[in-house]
C-alpha positions as CSV (number, residue, x, y, z in Angstrom):
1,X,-0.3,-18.8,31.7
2,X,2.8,-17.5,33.4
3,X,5.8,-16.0,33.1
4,X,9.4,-17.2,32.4
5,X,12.5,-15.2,32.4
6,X,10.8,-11.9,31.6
7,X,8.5,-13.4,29.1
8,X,4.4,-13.5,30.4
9,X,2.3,-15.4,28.3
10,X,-1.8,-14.4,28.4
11,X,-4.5,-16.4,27.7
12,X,-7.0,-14.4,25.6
13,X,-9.2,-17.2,24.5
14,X,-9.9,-19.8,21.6
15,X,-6.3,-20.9,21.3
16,X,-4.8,-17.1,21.7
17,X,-2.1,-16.0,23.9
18,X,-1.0,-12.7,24.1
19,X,2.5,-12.5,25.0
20,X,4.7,-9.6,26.4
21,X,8.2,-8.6,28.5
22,X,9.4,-6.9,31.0
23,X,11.9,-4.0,30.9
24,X,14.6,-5.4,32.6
25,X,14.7,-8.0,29.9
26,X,14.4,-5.9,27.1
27,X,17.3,-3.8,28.4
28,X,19.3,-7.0,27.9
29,X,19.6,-5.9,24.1
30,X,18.0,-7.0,21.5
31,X,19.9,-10.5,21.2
32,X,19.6,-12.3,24.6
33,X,15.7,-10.0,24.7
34,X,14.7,-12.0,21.6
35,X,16.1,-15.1,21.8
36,X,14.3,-15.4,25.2
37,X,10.7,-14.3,23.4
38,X,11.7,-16.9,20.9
39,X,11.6,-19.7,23.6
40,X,8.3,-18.9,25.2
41,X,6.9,-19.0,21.9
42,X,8.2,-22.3,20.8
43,X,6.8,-23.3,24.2
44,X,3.4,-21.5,23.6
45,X,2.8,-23.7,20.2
46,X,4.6,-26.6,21.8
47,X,3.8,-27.6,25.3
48,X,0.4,-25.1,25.5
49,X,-1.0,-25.9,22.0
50,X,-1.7,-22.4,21.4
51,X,-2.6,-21.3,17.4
52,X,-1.7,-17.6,17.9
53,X,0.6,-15.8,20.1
54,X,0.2,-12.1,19.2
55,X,2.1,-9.0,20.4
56,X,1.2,-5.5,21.1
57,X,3.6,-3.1,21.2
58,X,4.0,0.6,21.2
59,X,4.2,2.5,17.7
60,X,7.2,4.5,19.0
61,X,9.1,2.1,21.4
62,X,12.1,0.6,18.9
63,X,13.6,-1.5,20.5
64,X,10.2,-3.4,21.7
65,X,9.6,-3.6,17.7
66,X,13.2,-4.8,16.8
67,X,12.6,-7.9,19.6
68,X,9.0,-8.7,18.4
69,X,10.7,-9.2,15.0
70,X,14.1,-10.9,15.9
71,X,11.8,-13.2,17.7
72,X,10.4,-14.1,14.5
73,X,6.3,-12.4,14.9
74,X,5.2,-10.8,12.0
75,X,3.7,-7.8,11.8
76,X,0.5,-7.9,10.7
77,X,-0.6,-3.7,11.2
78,X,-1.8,-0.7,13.9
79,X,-4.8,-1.2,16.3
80,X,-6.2,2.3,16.7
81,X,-6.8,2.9,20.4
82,X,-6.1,-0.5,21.6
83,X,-5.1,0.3,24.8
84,X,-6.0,3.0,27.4
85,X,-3.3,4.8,29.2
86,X,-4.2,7.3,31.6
87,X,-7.3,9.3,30.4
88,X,-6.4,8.8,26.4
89,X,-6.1,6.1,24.1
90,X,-3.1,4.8,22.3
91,X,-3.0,2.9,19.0
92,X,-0.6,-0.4,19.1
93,X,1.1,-2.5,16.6
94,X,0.0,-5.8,16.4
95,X,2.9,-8.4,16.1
96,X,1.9,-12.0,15.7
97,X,2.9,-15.5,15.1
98,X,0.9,-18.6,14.4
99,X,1.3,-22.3,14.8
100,X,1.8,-22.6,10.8
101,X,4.3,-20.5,9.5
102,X,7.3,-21.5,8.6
103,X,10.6,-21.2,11.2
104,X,12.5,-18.2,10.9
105,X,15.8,-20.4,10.8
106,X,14.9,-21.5,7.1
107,X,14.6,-18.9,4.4
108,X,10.9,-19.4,3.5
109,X,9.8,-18.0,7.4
110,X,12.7,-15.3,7.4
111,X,11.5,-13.6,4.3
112,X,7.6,-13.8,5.5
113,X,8.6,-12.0,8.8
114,X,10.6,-9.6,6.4
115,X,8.2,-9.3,4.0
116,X,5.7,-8.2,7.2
117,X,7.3,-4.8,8.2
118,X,9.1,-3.4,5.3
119,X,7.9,-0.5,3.0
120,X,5.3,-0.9,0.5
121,X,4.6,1.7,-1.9
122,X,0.6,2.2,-3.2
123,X,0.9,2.2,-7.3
124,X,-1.5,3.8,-9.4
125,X,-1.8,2.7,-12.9
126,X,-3.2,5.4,-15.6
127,X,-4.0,5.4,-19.3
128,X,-3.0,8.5,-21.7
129,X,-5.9,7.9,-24.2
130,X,-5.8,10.7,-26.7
131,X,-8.5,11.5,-30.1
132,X,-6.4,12.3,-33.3
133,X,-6.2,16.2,-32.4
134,X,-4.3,15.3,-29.5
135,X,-7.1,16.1,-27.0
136,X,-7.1,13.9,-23.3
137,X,-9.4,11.3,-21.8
138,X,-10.1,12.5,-19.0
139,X,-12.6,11.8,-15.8
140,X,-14.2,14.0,-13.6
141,X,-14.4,11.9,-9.9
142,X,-16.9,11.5,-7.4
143,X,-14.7,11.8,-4.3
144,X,-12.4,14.6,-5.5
145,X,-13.1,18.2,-7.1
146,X,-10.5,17.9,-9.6
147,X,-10.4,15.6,-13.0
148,X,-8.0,12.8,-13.4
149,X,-6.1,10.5,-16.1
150,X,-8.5,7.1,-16.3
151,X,-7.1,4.5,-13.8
152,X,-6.7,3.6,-10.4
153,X,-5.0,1.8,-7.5
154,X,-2.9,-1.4,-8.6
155,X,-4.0,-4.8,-6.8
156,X,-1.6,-6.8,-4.5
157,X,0.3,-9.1,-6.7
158,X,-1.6,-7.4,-9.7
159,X,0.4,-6.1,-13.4
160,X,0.3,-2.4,-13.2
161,X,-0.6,-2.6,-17.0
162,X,-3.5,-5.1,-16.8
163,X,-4.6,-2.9,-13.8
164,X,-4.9,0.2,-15.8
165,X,-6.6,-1.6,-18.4
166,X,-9.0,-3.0,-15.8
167,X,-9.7,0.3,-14.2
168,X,-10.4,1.9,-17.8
169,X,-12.7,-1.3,-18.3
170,X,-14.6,-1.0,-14.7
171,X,-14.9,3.0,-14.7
172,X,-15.8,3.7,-18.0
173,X,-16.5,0.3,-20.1
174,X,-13.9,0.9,-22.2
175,X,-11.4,-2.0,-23.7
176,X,-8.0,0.4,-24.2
177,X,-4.9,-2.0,-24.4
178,X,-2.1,-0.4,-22.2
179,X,0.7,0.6,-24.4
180,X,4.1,1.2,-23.3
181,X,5.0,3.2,-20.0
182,X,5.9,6.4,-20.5
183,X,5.8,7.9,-17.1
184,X,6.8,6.8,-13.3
185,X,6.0,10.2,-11.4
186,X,6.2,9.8,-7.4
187,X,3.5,11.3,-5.4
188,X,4.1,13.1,-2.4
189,X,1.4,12.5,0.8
190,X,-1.3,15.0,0.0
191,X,-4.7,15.5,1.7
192,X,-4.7,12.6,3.6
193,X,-3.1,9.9,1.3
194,X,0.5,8.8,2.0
195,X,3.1,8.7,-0.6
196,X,2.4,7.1,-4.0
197,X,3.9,5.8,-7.3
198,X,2.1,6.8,-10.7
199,X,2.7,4.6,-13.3
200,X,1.1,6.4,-17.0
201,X,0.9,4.1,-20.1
202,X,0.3,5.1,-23.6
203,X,-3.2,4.0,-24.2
204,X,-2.6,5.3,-27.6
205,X,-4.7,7.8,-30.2
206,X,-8.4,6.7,-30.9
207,X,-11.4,8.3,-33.0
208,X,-13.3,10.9,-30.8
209,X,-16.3,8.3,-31.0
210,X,-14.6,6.4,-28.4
211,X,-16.4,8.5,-25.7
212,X,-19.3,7.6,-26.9
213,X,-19.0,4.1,-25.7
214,X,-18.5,5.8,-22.2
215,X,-20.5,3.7,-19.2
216,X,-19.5,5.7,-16.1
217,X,-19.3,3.5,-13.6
218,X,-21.3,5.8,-10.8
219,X,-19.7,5.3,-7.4
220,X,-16.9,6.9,-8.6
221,X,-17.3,8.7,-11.7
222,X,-19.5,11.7,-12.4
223,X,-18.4,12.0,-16.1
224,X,-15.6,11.6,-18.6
225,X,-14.8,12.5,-22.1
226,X,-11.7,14.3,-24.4
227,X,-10.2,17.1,-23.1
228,X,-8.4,20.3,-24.7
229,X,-4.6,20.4,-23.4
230,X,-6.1,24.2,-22.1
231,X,-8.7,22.0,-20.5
232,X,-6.7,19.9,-18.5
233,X,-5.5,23.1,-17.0
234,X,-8.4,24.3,-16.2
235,X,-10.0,21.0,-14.7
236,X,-7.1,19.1,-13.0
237,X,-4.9,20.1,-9.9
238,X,-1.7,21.5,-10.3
239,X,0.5,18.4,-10.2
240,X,-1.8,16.2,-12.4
241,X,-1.6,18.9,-15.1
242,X,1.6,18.5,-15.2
243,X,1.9,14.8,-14.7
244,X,0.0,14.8,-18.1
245,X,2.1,17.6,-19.9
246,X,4.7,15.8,-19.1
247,X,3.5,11.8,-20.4
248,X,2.0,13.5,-23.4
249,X,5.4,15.2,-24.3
250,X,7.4,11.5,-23.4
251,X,4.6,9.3,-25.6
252,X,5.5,12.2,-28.6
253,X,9.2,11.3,-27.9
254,X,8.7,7.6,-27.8
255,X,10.6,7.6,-24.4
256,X,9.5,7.2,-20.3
257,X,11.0,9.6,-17.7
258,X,10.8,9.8,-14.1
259,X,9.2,12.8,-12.5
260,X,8.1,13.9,-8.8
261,X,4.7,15.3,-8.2
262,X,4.8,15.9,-12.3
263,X,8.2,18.0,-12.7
264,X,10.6,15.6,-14.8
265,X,14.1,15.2,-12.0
């Protein structure tokens, strides 16, 4: 499809281009680099009719990811081994842009590009169920070796609360209104998960015939029932152990805390 000024533009089929730039132009800085993807791409939706212009660009080149994004393409994640270079693979970033999002001149498109590369943080949402002598709910999970708090993984655009009561509700068939929060403990990357925020509400004291309305949902829970504060000891890793000392000590107190991997800060 050509190139202009630096800028090639690739036809990849069914109303995709694949654009890209040379060195030279990139070495320009990131200003005069930019605004010149900018123009091929108001001229790839424009004049070519194209519905997606789409960018890959190397995971460790910077200043190839600051012009993708001045230029207004979002970034949409990594292709594992998209491209070859010599006799290995490399993964690439895709960057992309398509005939109806908004301009990056008004505010709506600026915060969607924005919104497309910076941090987000995976949030867990727990419930502290307890019996009235103070012993745990806790679960015993398919994919780990190690028992847990009842909960799970919070849903884009999803309450952290209603998603702990959901989780409690899918895993184990139990309806446990979330209480209030009395815990936010960071995780740290471990065994192949990245970093994490764990947010622990009081799911408050019940009789110890609540487990008996205990459906385990079997994908991903083996078992689950009450657990002796020695128990949770004995059955949970190291940093959930304490995750729970600590959320049982703060719903005592009436108060939330912050801690990292389970030690209060």
């Amino acid at each position: 499809m050509g190139v202009t000024g630096g800028v090639s533009l690739e036809d990849v089929g069914d109303g995709v281009t694949r654009i890209t730039w040379n060195r030279e132009l990139q070495e320009l800085g990131h200003e005069a680099a930019s605004t010149a993807v900018r123009e091929v791409l108001e001229r790839a939706f424009g004049e070519l009719g194209q519905a997606r212009v789409e960018a890959f660009v190397d995971p460790a080149d910077l200043a190839a990811t600051r012009i993708a994004t001045w230029a207004g393409l979002q970034r949409e994640g990594v292709m594992r081994d998209a491209v070859a270079v010599g006799d290995a693979r490399a993964d690439r970033v895709v960057f992309a842009r398509v005939h109806t999002d908004a301009p990056v001149s008004g505010g709506r498109g600026f915060r969607a590009v924005l919104n497309s590369f910076l941090p987000r943080k995976r949030a867990i949402a727990q419930l502290l169920v307890r019996d009235l002598d103070g012993r745990v709910l806790l679960c015993n999970l398919t994919y780990k070796q190690d028992w847990d708090l009842p909960g799970g993984v919070v849903e884009v655009g999803e309450s952290p609360r209603l998603a702990a009561e959901r989780e409690v509700e899918e895993e184990l068939a139990l309806v446990v209104p979330a209480g209030p929060l009395v815990l936010t403990d960071w995780l740290p990357p471990w065994s192949g998960w990245d970093d994490a925020v764990c947010l622990v509400f009081d799911g408050g004291r019940h009789d110890a015939s609540l487990a008996a309305g205990i459906v385990p949902q079997r994908r991903e829970i083996r078992t689950a029932r009450f657990c002796t504060p020695a128990e949770v000891h004995e059955l949970c890793a190291d940093f959930t152990a304490r995750r729970i000392d600590t959320a049982l000590a703060n719903a005592e107190a009436g108060r939330c805390t912050f801690s990292e991997s389970g030690r209060p800060v």
